[in-house]
N, C-alpha and C positions, 0 to 999 in steps of 0.2 A: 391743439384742439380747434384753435379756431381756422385753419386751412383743410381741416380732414373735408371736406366735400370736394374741395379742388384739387388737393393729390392725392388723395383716394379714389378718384373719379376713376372709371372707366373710358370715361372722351376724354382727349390730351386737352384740350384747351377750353376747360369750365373757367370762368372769371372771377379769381377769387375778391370775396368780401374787403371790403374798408377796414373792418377788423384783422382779416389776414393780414392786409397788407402792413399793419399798425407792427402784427406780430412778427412779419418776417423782418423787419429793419431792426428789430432787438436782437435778433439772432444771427451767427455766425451760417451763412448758407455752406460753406467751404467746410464747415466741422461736419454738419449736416449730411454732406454726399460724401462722406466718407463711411455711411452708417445706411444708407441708403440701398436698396433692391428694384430690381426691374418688377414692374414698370412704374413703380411708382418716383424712381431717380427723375424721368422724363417730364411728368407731373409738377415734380420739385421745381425744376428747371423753368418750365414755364410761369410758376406762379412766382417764381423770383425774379424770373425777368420781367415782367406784371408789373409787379410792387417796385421795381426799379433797379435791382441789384445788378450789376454790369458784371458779364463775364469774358474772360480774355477767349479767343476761338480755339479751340483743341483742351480745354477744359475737360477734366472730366468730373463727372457728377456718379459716382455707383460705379456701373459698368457704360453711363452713356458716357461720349464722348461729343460734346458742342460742337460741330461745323465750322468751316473755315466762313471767315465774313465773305 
């Protein structure tokens, strides 16, 4: 609840809350995209890498799949 404005968003890169970020470091992001749908996986992504969560390149999140660095 407290990131639904940032990946629920319609624009990919809303900036989520201090809150959000509180909440995504409780939580498994990797359990997460596994449950995850377009477009809102994209969303996920960005706001975990935001709050700081590191992902290896070719990751996949849903159906996206993270870019090579």
């Amino acid at each position: 609840m407290e990131c639904e404005n940032s990946v629920l968003s319609p624009q990919p890169d809303v900036s989520p809350s201090p809150r959000c970020c509180m909440a995504v470091r409780k939580v498994s992001v990797s359990c997460l995209c596994n449950f995850v749908i377009a477009p809102v996986e994209i969303n996920l992504v960005h706001v975990a890498q935001y709050c700081g969560t590191q992902f290896t390149p070719g990751t996949r999140c849903g159906s996206y799949t993270l870019p090579p660095a």
